[in-house]
N, C-alpha and C positions, 0 to 999 in steps of 0.2 A: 602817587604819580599816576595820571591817566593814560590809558590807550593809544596810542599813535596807528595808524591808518592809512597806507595808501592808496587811494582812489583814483587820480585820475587815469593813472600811466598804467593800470590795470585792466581801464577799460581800453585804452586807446590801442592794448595788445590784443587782446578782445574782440574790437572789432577789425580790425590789421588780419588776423589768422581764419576770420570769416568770411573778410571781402578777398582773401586769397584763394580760399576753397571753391567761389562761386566764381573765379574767372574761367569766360568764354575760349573757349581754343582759338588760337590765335591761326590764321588761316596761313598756310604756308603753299611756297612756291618751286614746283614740280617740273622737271625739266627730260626733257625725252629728245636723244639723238644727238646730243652736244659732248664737249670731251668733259664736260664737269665731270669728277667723279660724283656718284650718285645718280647722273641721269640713268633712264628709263629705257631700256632697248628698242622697246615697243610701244605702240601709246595706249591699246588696252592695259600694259602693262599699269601703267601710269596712273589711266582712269582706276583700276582695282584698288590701287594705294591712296588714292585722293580721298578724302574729306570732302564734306559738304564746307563752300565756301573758298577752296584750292584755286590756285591759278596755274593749268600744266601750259608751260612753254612749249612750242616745238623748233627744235634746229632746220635750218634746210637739209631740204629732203624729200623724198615720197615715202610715205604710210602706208600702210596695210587697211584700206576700212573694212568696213563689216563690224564696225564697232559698235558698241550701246554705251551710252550715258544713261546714268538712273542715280545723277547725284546733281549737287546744286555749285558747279565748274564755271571758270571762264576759260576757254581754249585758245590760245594767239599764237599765230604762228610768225615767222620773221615776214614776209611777203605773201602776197597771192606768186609770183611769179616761180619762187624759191621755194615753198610749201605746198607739196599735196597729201591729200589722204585720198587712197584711189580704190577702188573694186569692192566687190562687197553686194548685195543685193538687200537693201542700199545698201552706200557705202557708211554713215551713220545715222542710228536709230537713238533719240530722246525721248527716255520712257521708258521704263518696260511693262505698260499697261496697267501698272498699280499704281505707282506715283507719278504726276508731271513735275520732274526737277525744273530748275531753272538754268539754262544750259545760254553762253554767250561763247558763240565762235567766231574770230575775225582774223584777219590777213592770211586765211588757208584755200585754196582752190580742191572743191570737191571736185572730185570727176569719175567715171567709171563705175557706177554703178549700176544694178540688173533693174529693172523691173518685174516685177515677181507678181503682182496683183495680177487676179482672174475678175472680169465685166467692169474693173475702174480703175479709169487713167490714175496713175499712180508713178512718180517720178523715183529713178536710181537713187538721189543723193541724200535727200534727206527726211526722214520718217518718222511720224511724231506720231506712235500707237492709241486707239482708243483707251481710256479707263475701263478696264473688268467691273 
């Protein structure tokens, strides 16, 4: 009596337990100021915890800014009218001179930032550092 053989369903686990090792992090959604449990007190908080690829919410509100992003975010807030992120010199910086992430912020009203630049105009809100 000869050998019997399984083949195919050995490889199909094969490749099944391979293509499972190589998946991408799935991007998840961060929410700061809401009654969810799990949101974020804060939105640096937030940004600290976010992954590249994140989408952090914001509830209505006003923010604390003075924030940096140095990750690759989409930031939404419910309204311009209902969302701010306020103070701060600026109030947010994309970048931190080493990397340029890729940073989308919409329906938030910046406001209230310093201008801090010596011999060039240079606006409170929002600041996008040189590369080192």
């Amino acid at each position: 009596m000869g050998h019997r053989y399984w083949t195919g369903d050995c490889a199909a686990v094969g490749l099944l337990a391979a293509s499972l090792g190589a998946q991408p992090a799935v991007a998840a959604d961060l929410c700061v100021g809401g009654p969810k449990p799990g949101c974020f007190a804060t939105l640096q908080a937030a940004i600290g915890a976010a992954q590249d690829g994140d989408t952090i919410k914001l509830a209505p509100g006003t923010y604390a800014g003075g924030i940096t992003i140095a990750k690759n975010v989409e930031l939404i807030g419910t309204s311009p009218a209902s969302t701010v992120i306020r103070g701060g010199g600026p109030v947010v910086t994309v970048g931190d001179g080493v990397s340029k992430p890729t940073v989308s912020i919409s329906r938030v009203t910046i406001t209230g930032g310093l201008n801090d630049s010596t011999g060039v105009a240079a606006g409170g809100g929002v600041a996008i550092p040189p590369l080192a």
